[in-house]
DSSP file (Angstrom, degrees, kcal/mol; ACC not computed):
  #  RESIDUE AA STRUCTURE BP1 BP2  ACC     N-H-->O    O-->H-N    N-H-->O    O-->H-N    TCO  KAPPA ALPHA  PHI   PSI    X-CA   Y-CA   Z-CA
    1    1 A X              0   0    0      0, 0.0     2,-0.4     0, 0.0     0, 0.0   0.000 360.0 360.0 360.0 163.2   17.7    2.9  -18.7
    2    2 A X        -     0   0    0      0, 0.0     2,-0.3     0, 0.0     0, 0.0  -0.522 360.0-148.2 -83.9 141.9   19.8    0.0  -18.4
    3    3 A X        -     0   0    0     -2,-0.4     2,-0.3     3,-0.0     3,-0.0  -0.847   5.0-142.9-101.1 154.4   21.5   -1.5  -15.2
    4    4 A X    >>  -     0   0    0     -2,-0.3     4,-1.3     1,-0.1     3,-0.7  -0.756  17.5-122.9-106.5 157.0   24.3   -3.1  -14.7
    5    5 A X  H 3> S+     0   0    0     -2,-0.3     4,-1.2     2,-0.2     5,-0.2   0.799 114.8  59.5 -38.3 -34.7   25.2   -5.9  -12.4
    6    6 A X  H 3> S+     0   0    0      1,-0.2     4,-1.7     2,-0.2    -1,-0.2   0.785 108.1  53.0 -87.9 -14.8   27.7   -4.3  -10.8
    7    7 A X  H <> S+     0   0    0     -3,-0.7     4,-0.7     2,-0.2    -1,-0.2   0.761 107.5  47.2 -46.6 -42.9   24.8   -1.8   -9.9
    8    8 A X  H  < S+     0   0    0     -4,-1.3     4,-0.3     2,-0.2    -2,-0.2   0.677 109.6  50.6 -72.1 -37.0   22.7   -3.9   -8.7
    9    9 A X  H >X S+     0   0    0     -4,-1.2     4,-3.0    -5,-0.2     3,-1.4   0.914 116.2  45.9 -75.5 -81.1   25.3   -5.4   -6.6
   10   10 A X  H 3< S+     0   0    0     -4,-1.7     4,-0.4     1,-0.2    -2,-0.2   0.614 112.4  51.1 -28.4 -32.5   26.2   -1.7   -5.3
   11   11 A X  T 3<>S+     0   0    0     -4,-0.7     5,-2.2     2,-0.2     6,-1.3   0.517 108.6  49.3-138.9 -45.6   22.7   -0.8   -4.8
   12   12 A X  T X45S+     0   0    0     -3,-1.4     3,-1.2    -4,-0.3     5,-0.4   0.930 107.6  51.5 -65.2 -52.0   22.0   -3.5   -2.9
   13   13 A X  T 3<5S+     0   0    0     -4,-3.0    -2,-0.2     1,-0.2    -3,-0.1   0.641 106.4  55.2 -36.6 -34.0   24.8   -3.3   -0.6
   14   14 A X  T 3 5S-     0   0    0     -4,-0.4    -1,-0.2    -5,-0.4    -3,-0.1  -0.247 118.2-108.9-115.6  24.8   24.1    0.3    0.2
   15   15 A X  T < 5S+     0   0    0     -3,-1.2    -3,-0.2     1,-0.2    -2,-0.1   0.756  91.9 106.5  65.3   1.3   20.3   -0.6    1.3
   16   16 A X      < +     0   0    0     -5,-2.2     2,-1.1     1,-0.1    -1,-0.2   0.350  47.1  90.3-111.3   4.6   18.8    1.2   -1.9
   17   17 A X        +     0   0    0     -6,-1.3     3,-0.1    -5,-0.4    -1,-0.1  -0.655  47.1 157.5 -96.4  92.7   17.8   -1.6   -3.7
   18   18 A X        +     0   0    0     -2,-1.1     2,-0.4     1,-0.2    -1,-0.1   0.980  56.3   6.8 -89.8 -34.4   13.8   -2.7   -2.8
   19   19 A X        +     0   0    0     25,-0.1     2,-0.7    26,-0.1    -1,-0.2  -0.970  41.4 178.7-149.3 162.3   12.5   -4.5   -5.3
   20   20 A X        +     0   0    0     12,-0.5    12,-3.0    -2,-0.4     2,-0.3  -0.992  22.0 157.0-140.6 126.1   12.8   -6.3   -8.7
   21   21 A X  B     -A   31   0A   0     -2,-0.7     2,-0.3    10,-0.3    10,-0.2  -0.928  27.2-128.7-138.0-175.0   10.2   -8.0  -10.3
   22   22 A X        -     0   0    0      8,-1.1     8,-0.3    -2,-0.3     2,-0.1  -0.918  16.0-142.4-130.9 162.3    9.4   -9.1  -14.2
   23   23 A X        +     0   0    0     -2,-0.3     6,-0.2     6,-0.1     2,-0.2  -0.095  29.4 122.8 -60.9 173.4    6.6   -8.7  -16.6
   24   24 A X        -     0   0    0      4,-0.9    -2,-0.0     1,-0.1     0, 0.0  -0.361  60.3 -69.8 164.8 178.1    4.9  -10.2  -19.2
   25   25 A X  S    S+     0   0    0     -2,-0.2     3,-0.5     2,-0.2    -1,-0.1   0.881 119.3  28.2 -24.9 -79.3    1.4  -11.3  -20.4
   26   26 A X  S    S+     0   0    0      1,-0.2     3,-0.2    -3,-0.1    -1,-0.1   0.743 124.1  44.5 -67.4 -31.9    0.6  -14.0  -18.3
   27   27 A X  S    S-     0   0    0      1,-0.2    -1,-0.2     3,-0.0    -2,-0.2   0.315  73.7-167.1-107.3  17.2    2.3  -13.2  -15.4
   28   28 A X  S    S-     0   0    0     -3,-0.5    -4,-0.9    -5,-0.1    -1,-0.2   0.031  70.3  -8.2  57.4-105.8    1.6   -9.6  -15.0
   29   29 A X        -     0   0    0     -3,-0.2    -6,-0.1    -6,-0.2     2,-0.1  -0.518  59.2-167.2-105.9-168.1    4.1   -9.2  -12.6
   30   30 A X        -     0   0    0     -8,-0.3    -8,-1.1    -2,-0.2    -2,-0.0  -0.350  17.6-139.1 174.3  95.1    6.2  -11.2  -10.7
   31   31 A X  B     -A   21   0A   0    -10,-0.2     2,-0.4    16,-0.2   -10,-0.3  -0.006  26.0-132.1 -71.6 162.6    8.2  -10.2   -7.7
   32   32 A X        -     0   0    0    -12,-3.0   -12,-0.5    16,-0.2    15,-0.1  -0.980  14.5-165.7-137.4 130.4   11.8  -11.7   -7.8
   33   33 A X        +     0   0    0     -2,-0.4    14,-0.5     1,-0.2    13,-0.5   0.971  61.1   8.2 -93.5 -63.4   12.6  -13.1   -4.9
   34   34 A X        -     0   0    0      9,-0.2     2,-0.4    12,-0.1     9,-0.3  -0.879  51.3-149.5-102.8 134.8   16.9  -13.7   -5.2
   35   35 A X  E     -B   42   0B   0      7,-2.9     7,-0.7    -2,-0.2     2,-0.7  -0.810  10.2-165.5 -99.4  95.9   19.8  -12.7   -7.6
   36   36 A X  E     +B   41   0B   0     -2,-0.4     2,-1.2     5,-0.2     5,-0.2  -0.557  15.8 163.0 -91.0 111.0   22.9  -14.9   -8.2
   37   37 A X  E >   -B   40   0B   0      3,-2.0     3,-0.5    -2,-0.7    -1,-0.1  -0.799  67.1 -59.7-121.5 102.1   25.9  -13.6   -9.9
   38   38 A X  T 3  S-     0   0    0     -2,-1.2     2,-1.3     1,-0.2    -1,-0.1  -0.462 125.2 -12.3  56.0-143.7   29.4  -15.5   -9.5
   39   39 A X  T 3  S+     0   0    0     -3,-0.1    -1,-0.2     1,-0.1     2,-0.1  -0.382 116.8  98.5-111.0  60.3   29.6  -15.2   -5.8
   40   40 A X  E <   -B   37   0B   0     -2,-1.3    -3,-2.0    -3,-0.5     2,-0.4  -0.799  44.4-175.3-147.6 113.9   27.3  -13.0   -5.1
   41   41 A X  E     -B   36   0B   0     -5,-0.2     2,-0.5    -2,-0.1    -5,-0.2  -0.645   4.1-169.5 -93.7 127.8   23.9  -13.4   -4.0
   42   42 A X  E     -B   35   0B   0     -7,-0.7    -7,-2.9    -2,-0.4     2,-0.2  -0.972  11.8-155.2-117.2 137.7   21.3  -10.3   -3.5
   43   43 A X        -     0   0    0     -2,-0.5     2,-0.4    -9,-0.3    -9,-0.2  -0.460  17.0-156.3 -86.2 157.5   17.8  -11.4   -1.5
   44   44 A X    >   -     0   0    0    -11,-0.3     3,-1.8    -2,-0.2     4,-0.1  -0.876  62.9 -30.3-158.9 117.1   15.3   -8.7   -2.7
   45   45 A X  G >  S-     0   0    0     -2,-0.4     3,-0.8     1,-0.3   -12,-0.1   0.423 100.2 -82.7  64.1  -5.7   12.3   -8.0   -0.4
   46   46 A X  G 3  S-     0   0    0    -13,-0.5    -1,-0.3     1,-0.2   -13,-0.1   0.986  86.1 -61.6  60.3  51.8   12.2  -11.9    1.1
   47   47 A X  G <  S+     0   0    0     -3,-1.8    -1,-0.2   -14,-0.5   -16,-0.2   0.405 106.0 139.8  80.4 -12.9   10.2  -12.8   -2.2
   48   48 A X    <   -     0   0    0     -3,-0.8   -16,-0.2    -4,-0.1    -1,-0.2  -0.419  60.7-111.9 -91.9 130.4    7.4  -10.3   -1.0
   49   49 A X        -     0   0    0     -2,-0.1     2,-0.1   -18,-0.1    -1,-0.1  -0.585  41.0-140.5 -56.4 133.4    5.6   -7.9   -4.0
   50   50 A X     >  -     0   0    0     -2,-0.0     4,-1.3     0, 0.0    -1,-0.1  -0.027  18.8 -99.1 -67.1-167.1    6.7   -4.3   -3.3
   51   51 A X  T  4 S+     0   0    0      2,-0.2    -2,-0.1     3,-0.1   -32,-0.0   0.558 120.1  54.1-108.3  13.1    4.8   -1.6   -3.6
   52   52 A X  T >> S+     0   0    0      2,-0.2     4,-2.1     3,-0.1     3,-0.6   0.720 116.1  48.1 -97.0 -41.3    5.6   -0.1   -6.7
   53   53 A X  H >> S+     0   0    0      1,-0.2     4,-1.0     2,-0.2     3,-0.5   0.899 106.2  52.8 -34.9 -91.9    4.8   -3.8   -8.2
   54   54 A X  H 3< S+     0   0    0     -4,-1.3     4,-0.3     1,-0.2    -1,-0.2   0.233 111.0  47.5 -54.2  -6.2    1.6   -4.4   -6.5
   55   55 A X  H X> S+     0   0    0     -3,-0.6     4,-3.9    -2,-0.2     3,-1.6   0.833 113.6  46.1 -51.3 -73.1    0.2   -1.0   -7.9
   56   56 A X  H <X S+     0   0    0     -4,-2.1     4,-2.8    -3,-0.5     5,-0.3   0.877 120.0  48.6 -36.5 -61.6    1.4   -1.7  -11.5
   57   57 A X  H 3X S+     0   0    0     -4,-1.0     4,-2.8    -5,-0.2    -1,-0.3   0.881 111.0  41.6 -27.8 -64.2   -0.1   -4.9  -10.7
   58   58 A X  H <> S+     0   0    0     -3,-1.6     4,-1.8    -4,-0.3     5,-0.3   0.931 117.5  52.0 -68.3 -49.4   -3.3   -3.9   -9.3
   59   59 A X  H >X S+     0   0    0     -4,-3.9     4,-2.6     1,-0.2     3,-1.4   0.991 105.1  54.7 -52.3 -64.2   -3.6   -1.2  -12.2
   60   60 A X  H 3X S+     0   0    0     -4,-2.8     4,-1.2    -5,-0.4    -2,-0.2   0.743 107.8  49.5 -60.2 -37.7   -3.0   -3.6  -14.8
   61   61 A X  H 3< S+     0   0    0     -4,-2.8     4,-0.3    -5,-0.3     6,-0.3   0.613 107.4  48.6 -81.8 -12.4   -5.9   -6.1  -13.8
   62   62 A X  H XX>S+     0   0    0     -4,-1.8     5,-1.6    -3,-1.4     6,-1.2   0.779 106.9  56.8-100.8 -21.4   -8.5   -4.0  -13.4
   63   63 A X  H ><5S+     0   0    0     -4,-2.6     3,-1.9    -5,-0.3     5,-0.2   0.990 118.1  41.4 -48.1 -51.4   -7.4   -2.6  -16.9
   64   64 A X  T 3<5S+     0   0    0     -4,-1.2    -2,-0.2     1,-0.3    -1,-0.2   0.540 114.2  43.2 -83.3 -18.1   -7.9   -6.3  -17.6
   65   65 A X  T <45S-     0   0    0     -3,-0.6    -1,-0.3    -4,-0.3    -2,-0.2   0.374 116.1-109.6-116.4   5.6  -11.1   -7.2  -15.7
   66   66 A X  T <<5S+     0   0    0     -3,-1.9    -3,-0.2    -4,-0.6    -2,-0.1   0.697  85.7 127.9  68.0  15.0  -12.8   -3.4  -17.2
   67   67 A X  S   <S+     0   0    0     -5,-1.6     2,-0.5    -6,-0.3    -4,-0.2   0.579  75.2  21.6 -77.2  -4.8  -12.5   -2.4  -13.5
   68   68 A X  S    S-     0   0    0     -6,-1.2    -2,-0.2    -5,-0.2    -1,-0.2  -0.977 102.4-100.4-148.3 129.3  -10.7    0.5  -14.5
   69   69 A X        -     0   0    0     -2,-0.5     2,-0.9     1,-0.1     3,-0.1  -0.468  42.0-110.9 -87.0 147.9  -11.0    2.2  -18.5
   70   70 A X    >   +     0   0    0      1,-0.2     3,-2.3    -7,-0.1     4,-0.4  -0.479  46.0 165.4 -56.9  36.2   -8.0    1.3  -20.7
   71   71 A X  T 3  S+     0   0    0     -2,-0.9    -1,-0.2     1,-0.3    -2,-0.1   0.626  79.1  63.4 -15.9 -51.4   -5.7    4.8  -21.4
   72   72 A X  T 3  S-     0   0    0     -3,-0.1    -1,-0.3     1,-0.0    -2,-0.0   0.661 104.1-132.4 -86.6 -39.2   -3.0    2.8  -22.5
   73   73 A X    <   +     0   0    0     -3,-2.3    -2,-0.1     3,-0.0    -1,-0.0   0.544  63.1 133.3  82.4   7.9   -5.1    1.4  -25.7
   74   74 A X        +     0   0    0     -4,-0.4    -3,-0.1     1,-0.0   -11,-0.0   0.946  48.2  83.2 -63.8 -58.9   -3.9   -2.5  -24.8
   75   75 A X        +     0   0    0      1,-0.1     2,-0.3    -5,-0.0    -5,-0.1  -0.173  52.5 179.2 -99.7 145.2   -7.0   -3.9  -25.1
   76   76 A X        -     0   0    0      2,-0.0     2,-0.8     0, 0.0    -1,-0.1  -0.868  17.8-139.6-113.5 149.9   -8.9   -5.1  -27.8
   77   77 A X        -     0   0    0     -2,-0.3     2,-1.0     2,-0.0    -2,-0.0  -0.797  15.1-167.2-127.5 135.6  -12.6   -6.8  -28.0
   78   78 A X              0   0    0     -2,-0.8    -2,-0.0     1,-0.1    -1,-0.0  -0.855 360.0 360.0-123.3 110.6  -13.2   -9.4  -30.1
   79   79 A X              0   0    0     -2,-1.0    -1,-0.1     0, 0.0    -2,-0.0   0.022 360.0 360.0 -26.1 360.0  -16.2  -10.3  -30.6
C-alpha cells in the first residue's frame, strides 16, 4: 500500500517506524539512512540494515549466487 509523508512523519514520532530501505537490481537493497521533508528530518536505524532488509537481502543473493533454488522464477541462464 502506499504511505504518506505525513505517515512517515507520524510513525516515526511515535517510535514505530524501523526501517526504510530501497531496491533495485544492482543494489539489492539499500538501507536508508535519513528522510528530509520541509522541516522535518526522520533518522532511520542510524544508517544500519534492519532486519527485515538484511533477510530480503540475504535471500535475494543466494537466489543470485545458486545458494538457494529460485521460487520466484527471476533468473534466467544464458548460455
Amino acid at each position: 500500500r502506499r504511505i504518506s509523508i505525513d505517515e512517515l512523519i507520524r510513525s516515526s514520532k511515535e517510535g514505530r517506524l524501523q526501517e526504510v530501505f530501497g531496491t533495485g537490481t544492482a543494489a539489492v537493497i539499500s538501507p536508508v539512512d535519513e528522510i528530509q521533508y520541509r522541516e522535518t528530518n526522520i533518522r532511520i536505524n542510524h544508517g544500519q540494515i534492519g532486519p527485515i532488509a538484511r533477510r530480503l537481502f540475504d535471500e535475494i543473493t543466494a537466489i543470485h549466487y545458486g545458494e538457494i533454488p529460485d521460487t520466484h522464477g527471476w533468473m534466467y541462464n544464458i548460455p
